[in-house]
MIVOMAR-931024 format. One record per residue (C-alpha): x, y, z; chain; residue number from 1; residue in three letters. Coordinates in Angstrom, 3 decimals. Example, Ala and Ser with C-alpha at 12.3 -4.5 7.8 and 13.67 -1.06 7.14 Angstrom:
{{12.300,-4.500,7.800},'A',1,'ala'}
{{13.670,-1.060,7.140},'A',2,'ser'}
//
This chain:
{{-130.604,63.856,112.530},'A',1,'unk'}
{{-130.622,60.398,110.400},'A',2,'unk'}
{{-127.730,59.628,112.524},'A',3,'unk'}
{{-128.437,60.457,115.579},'A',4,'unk'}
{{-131.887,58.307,114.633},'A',5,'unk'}
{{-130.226,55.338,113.508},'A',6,'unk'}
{{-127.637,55.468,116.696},'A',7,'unk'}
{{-130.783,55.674,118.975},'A',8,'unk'}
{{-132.506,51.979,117.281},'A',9,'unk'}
{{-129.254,50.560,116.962},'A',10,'unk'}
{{-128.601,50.930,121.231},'A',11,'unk'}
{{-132.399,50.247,121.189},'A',12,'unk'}
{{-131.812,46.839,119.908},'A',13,'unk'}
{{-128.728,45.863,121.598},'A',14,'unk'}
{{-130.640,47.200,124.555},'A',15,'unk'}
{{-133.183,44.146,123.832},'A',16,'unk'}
{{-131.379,41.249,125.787},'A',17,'unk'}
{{-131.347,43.258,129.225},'A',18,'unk'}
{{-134.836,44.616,129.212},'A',19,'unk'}
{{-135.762,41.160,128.611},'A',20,'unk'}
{{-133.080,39.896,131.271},'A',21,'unk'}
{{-133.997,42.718,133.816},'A',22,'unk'}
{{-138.230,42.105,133.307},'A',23,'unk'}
{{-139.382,40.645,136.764},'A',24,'unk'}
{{-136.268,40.536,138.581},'A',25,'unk'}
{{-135.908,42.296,142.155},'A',26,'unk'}
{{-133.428,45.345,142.560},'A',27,'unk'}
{{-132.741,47.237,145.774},'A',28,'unk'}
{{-130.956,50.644,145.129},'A',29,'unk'}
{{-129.088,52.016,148.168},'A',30,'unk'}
{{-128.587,56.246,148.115},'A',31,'unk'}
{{-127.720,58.122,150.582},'A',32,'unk'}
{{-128.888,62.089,151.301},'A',33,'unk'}
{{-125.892,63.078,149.149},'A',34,'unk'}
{{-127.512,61.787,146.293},'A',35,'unk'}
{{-130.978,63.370,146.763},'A',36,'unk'}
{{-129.805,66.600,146.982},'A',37,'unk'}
{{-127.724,66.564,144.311},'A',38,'unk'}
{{-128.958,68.229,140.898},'A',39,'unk'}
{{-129.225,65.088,138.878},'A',40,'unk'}
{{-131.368,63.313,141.339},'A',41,'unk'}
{{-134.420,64.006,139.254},'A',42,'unk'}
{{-133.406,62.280,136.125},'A',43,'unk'}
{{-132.455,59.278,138.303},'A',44,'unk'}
{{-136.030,59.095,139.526},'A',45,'unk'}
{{-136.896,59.472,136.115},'A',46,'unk'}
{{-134.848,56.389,135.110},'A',47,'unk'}
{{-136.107,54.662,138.134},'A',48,'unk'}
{{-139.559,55.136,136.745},'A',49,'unk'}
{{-138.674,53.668,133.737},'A',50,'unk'}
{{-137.418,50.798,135.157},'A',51,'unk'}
{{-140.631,50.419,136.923},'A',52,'unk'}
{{-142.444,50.250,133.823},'A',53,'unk'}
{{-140.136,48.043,132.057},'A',54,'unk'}
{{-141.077,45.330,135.010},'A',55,'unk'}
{{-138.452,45.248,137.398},'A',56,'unk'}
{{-139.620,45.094,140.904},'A',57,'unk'}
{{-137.433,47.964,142.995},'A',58,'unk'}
{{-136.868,48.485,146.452},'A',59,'unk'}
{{-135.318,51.708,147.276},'A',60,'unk'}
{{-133.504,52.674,150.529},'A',61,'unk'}
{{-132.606,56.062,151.190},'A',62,'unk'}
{{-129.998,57.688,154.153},'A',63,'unk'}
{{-130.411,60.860,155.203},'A',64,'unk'}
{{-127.078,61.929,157.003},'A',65,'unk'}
{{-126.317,65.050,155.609},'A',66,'unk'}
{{-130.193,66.619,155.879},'A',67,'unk'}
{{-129.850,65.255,159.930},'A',68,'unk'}
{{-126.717,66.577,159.977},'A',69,'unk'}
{{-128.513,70.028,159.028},'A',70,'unk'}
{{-131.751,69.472,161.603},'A',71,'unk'}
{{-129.006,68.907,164.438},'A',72,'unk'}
{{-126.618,72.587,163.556},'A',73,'unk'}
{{-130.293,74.180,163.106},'A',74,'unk'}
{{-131.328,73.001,166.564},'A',75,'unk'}
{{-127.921,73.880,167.964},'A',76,'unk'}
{{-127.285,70.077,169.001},'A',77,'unk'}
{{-123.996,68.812,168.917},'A',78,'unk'}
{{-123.091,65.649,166.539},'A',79,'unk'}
{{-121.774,63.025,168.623},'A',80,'unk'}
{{-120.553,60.680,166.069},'A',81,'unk'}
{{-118.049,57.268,167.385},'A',82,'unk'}
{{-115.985,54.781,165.078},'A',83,'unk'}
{{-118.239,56.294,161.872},'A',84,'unk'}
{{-121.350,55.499,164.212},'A',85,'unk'}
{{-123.678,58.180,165.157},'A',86,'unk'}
{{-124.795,58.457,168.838},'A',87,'unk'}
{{-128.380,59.296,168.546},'A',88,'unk'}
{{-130.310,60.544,172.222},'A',89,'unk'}
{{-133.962,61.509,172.491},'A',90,'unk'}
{{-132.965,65.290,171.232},'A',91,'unk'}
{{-131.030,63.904,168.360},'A',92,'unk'}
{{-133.917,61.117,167.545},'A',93,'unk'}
{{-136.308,64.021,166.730},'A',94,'unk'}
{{-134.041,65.757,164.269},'A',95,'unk'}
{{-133.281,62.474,162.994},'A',96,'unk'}
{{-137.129,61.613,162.654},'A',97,'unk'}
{{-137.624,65.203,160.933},'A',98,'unk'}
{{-135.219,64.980,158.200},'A',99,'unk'}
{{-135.442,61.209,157.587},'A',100,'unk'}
{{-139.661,61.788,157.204},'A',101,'unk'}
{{-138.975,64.496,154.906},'A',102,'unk'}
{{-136.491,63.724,153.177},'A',103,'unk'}
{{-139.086,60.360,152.428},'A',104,'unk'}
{{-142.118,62.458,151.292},'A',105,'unk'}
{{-139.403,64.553,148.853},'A',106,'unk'}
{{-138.651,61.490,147.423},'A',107,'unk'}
{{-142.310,60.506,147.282},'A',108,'unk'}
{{-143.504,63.343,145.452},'A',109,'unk'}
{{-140.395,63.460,142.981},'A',110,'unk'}
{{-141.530,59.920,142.368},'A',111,'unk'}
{{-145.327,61.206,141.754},'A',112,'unk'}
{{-144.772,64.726,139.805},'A',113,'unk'}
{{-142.076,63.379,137.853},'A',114,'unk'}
{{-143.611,61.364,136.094},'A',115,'unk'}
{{-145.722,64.812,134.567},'A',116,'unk'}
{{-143.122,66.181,133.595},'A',117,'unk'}
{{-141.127,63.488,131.682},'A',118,'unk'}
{{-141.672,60.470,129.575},'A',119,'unk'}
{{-143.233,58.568,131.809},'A',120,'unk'}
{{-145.870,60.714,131.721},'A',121,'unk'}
{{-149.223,58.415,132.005},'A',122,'unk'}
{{-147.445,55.768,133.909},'A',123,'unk'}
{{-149.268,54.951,137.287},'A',124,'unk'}
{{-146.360,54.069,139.622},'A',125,'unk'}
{{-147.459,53.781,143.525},'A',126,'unk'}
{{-144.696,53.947,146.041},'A',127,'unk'}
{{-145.381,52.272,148.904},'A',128,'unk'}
{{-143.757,53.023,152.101},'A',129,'unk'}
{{-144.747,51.195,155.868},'A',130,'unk'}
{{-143.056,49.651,158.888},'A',131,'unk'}
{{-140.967,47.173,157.276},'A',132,'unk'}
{{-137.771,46.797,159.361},'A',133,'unk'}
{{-137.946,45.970,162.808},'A',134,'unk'}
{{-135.367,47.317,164.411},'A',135,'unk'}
{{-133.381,46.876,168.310},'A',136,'unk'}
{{-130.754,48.853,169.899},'A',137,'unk'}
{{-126.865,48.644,169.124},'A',138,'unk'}
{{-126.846,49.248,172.705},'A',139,'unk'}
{{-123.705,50.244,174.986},'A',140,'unk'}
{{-120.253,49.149,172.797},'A',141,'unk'}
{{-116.649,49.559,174.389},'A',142,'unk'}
{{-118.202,51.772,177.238},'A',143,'unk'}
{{-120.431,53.868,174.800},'A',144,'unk'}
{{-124.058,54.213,174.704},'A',145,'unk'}
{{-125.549,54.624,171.907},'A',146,'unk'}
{{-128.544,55.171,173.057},'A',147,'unk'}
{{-131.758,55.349,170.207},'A',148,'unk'}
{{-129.360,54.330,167.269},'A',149,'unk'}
{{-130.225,50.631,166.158},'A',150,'unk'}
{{-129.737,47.876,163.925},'A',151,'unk'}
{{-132.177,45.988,161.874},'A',152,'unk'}
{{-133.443,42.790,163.662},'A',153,'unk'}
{{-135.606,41.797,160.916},'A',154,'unk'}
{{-136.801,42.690,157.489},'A',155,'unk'}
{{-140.679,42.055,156.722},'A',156,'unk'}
{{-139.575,40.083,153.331},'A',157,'unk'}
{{-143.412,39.020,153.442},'A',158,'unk'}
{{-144.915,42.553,153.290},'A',159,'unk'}
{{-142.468,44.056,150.627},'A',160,'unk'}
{{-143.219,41.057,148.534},'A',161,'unk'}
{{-146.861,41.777,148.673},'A',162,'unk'}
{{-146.278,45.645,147.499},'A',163,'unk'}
{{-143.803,44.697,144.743},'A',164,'unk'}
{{-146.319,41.869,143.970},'A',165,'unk'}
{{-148.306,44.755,143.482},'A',166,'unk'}
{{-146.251,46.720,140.965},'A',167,'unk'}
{{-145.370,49.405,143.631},'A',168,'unk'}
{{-141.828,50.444,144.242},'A',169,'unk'}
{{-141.208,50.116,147.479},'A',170,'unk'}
{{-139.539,53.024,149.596},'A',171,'unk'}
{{-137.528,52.255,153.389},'A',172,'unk'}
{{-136.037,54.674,155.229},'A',173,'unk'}
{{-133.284,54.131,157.811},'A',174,'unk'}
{{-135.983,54.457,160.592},'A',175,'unk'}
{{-136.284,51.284,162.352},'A',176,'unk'}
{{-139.264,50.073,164.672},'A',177,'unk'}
{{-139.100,48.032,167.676},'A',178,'unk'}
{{-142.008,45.237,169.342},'A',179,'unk'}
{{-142.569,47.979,172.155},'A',180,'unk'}
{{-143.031,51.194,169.685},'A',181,'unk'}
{{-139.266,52.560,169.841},'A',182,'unk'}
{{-138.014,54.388,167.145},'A',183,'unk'}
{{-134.435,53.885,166.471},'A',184,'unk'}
{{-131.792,55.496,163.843},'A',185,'unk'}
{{-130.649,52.608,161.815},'A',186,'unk'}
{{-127.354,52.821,158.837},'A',187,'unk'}
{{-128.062,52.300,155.393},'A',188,'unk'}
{{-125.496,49.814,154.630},'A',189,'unk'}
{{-127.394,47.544,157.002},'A',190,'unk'}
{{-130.980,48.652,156.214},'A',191,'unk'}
{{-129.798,47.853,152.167},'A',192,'unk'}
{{-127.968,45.017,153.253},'A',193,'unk'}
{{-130.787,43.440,155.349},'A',194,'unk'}
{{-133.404,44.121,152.811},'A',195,'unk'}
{{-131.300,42.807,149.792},'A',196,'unk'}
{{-130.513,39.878,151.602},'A',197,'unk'}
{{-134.090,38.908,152.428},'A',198,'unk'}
{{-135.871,39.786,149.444},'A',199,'unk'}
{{-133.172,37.101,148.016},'A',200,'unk'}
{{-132.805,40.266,145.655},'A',201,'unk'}
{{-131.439,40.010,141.831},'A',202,'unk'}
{{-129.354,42.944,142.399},'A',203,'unk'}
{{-128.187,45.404,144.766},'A',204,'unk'}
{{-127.517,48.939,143.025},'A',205,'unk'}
{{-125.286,51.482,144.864},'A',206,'unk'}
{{-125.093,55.416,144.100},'A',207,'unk'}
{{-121.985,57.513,145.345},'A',208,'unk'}
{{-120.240,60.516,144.595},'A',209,'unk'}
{{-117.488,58.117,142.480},'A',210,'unk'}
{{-118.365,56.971,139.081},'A',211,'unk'}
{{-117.756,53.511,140.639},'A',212,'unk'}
{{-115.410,51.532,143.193},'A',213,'unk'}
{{-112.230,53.094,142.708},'A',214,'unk'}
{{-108.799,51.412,142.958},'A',215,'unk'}
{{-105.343,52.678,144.750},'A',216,'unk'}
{{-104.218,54.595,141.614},'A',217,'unk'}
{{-107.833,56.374,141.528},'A',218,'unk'}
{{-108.608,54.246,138.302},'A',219,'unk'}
{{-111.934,53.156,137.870},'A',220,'unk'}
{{-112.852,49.303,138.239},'A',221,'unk'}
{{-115.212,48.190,135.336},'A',222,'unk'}
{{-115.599,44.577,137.168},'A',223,'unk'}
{{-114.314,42.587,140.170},'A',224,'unk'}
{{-114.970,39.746,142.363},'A',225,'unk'}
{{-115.357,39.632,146.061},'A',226,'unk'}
{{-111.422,39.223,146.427},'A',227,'unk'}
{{-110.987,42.486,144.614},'A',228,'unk'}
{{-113.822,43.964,147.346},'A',229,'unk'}
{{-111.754,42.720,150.540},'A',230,'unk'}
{{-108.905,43.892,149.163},'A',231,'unk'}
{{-110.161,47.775,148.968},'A',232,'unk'}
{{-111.396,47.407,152.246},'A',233,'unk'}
{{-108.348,46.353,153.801},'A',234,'unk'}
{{-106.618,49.257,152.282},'A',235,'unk'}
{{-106.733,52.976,153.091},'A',236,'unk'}
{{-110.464,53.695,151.712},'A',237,'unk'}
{{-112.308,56.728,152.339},'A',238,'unk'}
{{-115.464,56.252,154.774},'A',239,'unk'}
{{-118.225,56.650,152.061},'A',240,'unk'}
{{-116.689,54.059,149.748},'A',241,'unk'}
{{-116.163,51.728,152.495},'A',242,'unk'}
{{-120.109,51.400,153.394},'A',243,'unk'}
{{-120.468,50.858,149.800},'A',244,'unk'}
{{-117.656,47.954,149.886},'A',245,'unk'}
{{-119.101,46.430,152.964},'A',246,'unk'}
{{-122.501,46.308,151.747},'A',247,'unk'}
{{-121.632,44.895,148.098},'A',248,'unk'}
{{-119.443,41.838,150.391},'A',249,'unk'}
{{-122.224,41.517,152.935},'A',250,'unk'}
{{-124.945,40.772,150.196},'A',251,'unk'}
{{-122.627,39.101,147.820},'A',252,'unk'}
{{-121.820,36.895,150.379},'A',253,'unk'}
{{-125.604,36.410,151.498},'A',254,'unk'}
{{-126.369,35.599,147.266},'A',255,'unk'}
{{-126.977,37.994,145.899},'A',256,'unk'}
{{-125.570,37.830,142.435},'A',257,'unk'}
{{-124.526,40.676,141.432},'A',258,'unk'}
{{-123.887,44.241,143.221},'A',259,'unk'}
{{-123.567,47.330,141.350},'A',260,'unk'}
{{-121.782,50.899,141.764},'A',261,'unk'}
{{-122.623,53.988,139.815},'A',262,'unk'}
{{-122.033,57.564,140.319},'A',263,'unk'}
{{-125.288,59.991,141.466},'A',264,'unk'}
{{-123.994,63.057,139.570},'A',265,'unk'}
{{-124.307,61.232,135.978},'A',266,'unk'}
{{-127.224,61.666,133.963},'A',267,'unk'}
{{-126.709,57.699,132.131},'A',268,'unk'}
{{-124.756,55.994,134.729},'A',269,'unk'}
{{-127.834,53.657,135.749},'A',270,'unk'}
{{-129.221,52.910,132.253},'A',271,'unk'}
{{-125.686,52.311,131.123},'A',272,'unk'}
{{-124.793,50.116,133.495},'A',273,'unk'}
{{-128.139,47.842,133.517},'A',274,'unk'}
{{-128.709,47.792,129.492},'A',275,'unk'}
{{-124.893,48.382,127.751},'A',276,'unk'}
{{-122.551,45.543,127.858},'A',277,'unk'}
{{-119.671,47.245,128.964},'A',278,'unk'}
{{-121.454,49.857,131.727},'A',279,'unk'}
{{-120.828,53.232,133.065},'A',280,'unk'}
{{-119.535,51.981,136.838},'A',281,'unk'}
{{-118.786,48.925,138.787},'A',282,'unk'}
{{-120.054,45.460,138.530},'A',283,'unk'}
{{-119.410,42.986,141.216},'A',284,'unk'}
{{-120.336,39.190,141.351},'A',285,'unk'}
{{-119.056,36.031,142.804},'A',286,'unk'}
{{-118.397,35.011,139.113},'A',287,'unk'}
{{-117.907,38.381,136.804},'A',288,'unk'}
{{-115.471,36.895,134.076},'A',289,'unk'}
{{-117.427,35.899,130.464},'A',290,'unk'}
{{-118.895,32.424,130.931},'A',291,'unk'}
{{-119.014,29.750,127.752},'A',292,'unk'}
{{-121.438,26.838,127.450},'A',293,'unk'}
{{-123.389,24.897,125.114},'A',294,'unk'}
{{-126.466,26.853,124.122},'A',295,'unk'}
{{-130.276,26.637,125.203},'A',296,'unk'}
{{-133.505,27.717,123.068},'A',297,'unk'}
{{-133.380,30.972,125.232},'A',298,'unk'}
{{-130.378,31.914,123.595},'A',299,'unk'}
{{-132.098,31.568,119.620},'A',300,'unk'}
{{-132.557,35.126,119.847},'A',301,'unk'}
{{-129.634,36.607,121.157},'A',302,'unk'}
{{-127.412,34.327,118.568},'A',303,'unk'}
{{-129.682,35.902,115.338},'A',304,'unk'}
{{-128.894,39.534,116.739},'A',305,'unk'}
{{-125.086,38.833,116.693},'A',306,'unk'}
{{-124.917,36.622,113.543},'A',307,'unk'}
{{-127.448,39.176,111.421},'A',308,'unk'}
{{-124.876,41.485,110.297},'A',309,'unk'}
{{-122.420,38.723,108.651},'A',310,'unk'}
{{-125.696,37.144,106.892},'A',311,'unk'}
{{-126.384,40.648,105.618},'A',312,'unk'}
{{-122.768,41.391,104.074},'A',313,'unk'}
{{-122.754,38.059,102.676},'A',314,'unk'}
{{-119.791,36.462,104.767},'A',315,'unk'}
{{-122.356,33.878,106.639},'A',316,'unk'}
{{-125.188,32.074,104.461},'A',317,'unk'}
{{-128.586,33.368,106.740},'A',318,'unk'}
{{-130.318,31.309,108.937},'A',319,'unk'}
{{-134.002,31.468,109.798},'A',320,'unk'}
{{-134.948,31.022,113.382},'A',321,'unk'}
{{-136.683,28.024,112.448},'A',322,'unk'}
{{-133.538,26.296,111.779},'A',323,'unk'}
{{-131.437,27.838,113.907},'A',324,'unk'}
{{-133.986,26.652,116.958},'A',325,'unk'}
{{-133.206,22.695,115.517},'A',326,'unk'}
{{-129.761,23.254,115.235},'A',327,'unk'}
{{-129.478,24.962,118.981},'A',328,'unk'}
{{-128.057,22.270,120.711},'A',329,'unk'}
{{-125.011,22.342,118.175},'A',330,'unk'}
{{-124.057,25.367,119.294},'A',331,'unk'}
{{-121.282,27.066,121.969},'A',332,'unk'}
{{-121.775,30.594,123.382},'A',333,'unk'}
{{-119.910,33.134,125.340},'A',334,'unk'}
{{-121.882,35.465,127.075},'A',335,'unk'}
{{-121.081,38.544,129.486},'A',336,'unk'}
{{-123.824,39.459,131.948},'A',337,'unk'}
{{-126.124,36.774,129.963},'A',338,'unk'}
{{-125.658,38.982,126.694},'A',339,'unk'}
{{-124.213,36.686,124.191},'A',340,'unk'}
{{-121.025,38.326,123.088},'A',341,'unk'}
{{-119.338,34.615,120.491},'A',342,'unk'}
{{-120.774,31.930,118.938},'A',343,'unk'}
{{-119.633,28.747,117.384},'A',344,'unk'}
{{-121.154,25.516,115.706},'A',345,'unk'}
{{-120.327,22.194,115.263},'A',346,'unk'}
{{-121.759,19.747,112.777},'A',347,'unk'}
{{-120.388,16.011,113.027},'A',348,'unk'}
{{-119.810,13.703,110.277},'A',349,'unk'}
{{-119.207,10.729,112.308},'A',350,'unk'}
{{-118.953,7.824,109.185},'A',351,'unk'}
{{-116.338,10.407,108.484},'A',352,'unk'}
{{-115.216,10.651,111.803},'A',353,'unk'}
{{-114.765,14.606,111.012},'A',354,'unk'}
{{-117.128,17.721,112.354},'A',355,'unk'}
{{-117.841,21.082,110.491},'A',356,'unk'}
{{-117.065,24.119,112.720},'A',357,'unk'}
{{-119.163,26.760,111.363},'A',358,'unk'}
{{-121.225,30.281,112.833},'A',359,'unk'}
{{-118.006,31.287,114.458},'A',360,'unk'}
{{-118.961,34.683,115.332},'A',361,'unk'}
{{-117.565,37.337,117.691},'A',362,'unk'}
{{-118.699,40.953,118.468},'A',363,'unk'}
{{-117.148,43.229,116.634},'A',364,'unk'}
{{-116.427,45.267,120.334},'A',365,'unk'}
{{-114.947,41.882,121.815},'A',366,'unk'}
{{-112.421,40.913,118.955},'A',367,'unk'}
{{-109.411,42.205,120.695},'A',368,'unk'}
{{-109.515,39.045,123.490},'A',369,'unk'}
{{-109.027,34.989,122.701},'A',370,'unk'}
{{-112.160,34.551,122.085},'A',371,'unk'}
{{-112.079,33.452,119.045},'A',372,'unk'}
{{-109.688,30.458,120.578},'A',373,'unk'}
{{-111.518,29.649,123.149},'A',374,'unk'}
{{-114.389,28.753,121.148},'A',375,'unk'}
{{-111.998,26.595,118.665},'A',376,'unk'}
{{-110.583,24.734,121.995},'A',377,'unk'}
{{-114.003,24.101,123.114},'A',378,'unk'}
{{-114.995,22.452,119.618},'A',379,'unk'}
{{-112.383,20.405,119.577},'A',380,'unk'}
{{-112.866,18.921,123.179},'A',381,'unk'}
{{-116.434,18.310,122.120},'A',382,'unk'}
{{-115.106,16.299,118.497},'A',383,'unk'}
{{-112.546,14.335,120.621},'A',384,'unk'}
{{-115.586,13.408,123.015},'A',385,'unk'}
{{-117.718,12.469,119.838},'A',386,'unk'}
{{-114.673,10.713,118.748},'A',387,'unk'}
{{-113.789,12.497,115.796},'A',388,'unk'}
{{-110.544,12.081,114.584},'A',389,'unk'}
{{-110.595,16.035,112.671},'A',390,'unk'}
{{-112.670,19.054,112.384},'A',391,'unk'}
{{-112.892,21.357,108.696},'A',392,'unk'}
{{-114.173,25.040,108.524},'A',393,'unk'}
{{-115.678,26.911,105.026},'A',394,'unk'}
{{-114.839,29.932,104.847},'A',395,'unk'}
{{-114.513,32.960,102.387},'A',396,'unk'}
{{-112.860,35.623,104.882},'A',397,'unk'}
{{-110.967,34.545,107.485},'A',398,'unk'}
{{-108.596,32.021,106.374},'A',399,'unk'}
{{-105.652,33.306,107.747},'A',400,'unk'}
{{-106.836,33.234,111.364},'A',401,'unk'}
{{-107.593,29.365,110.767},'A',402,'unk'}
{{-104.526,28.653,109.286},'A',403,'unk'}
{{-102.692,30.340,112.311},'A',404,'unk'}
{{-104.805,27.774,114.223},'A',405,'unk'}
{{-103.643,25.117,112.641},'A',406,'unk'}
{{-106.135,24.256,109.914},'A',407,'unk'}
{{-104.704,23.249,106.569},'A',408,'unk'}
{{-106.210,24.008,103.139},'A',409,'unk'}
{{-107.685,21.007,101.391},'A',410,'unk'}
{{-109.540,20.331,97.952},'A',411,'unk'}
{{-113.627,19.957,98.145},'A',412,'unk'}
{{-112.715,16.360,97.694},'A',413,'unk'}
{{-111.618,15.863,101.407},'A',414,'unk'}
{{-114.757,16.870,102.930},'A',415,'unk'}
{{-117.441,14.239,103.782},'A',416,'unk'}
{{-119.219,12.927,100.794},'A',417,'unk'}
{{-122.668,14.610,102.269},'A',418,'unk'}
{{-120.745,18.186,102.785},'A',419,'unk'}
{{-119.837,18.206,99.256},'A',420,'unk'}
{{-123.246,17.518,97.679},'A',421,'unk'}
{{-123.931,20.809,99.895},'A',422,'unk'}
{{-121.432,22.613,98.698},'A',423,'unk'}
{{-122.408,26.190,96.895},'A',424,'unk'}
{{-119.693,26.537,93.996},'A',425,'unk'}
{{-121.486,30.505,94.589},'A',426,'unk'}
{{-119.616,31.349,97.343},'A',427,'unk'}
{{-116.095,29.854,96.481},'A',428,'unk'}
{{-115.835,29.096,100.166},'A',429,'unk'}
{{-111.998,27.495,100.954},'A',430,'unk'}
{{-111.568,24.333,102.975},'A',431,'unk'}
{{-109.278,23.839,105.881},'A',432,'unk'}
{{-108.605,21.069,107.903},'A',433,'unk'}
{{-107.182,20.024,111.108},'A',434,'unk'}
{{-106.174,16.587,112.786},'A',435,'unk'}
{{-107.365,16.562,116.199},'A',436,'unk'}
//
């Protein structure tokens, strides 16, 4: 049980950086019928809820094609369905109106009694559901009519800004309303699309029956760009995944920065993917490799969580917050989805026309990658541009990594005369050098 206990604060804590990343940003989830009659759909609203309360403003647009698809065999109407589009007429619009209306007050209550029955008992989450896409008729396409299906004309941005503004999540169905009270059948991938594009949203989150986007050998994708999306589309991709592929390129495209995809059927696939660094599904962006740069106060924090375990077993001397926040500006980071994954220092000498590279840290998860050397290449392109002429390391425990970057041992007596009256005779730390 100590175990389990200590596993549960440790992913607590390293949880930290993306509830605090997350905390007032705009998500629009896109699920289909599929995914609300599936058995798992309650803990999803569940973790939806809890997203809620952790302050991230949701949007949440659900499809009903499989409980129309029900209405229509019910009512003995016949599915008249062209190029993936369905061909909606007035007898058609009212089964499409039934399901899609209740399939939206299902959702509503799951959203209200599940919080009862869960952890989130003693939240108060409103949902908040109106007339927010106006909608107009696809119209008559390569000789078909298609009568009272639509697409959206415009999103009311304004009035789901007011109800997130609010703290309500906001629900949309795939009904669309016109200026002269029609009612037309609209797709999700362009009710999400529309909405996530107008909202300017943060993120556009995608549920399927896949555990993600899935490649040509049936492999899971972890991450991609948008070339990797055009690519799958332009290949032999089953229907479902294809609405998922357009809508990630369509709002990509629009700005939004980053599209997810996780499976409905999981119980952890949405917390995983929003608050563990290496996710249960897909993540797509226009830029989804690890980014380095020179670090900002913002990132005090996240550099104390990844240096705290070397200060504790005594191969990094600690530093308080207080000095790390003076010494920020010394610093280089690598971070992956804004979690800082590598850090590095570097302290010039310049009478000595020599800088200290110290702090180099990398998560013990991302040690396999060059890393390490791309934080070395960085500090010495930032000594060359101070116009230092070499750059020496301390160190008790990795000496054979610098030394297969070069660096060559030296006596204390080669360091700068103001580095040596620092230096702790303690820690036997070794010296290496290298000529830049």
């Amino acid at each position: 049980m100590e175990n389990a206990d200590q596993n549960y604060v440790k992913w607590f804590r390293n949880a930290a950086p993306y509830i605090n990343a997350h905390r007032g940003k705009t998500f629009v989830m896109m699920f289909g019928g599929e995914a609300v009659q599936h058995p798992n759909f309650s803990n999803i609203i569940h973790d939806i809820a809890l997203l809620r309360s952790l302050g991230v403003k949701l949007v949440l647009i659900h499809g009903a094609r499989p409980q129309i698809d029900a209405r229509l065999e019910q009512r003995g109407l016949e599915q008249k369905i062209e190029h993936n589009i369905r061909i909606t007429d007035t007898e058609s619009l009212s089964a499409v109106i039934d399901a899609t209306g209740s399939l939206r007050i299902h959702i509503e209550s799951l959203l209200t009694m599940g919080l009862i029955n869960s952890p989130m008992h003693g939240a108060q989450i409103r949902v908040s559901s109106g007339n927010f896409v106006i909608a107009k008729p696809i119209g008559v396409l390569n000789g078909v009519d298609y009568k009272h299906t639509g697409e959206v004309r415009r999103v009311d941005s304004e009035g789901i800004s007011r109800q997130l503004k609010d703290e309500s999540i906001v629900l949309i169905s795939t009904l669309g309303y016109s200026s002269t009270g029609e009612v037309f059948n609209l797709s999700l991938e362009d009710v999400a699309t529309q909405t996530a594009n107008a909202l300017k949203a943060d993120k556009l989150i995608t549920f399927s029956e896949f555990n993600g986007l899935i490649d040509s050998a049936g492999e899971l994708i972890r991450s991609c760009d948008l070339n990797t999306v055009h690519r799958l589309l332009n290949q032999d991709t089953p229907h479902p995944q294809r609405v998922l592929l357009r809508a990630i390129l369509n709002c990509s495209k629009a700005g939004v920065e980053r599209c997810h995809s996780v499976s409905f059927s999981s119980e952890t696939a949405l917390l995983q993917e929003l608050f563990t660094r290496d996710g249960a599904g897909t993540m797509v962006s226009k830029d989804y490799r690890e980014r380095i740069s020179v670090a900002s106060i913002d990132d005090v924090g996240g550099i104390l969580d990844l240096i705290a375990p070397l200060e504790e077993n005594g191969t990094l001397v600690k530093r308080s917050r207080e000095l790390l926040e003076n010494e920020i500006s010394q610093f280089t980071v690598i971070k992956k989805e804004d979690v800082i994954i590598a850090c590095a220092a570097l302290y010039p000498y310049p009478e000595a026309k020599t800088g200290e590279v110290a702090c180099v840290v990398i998560h013990p998860e991302y040690r396999g990658g060059n890393r390490g050397q791309r934080l070395l290449d960085s500090m010495e392109a930032e000594a060359k541009k101070q116009g230092l002429e070499s750059i020496f390391v301390l160190t008790t425990v990795s000496a054979h990594w610098f030394i297969e970057q070069g660096f060559v041992e030296q006596p204390i007596s080669r360091l700068p005369e103001g580095k040596q009256q620092m230096y702790n005779f303690q820690r036997k730390s070794k010296v290496f050098m290298k000529q830049i």
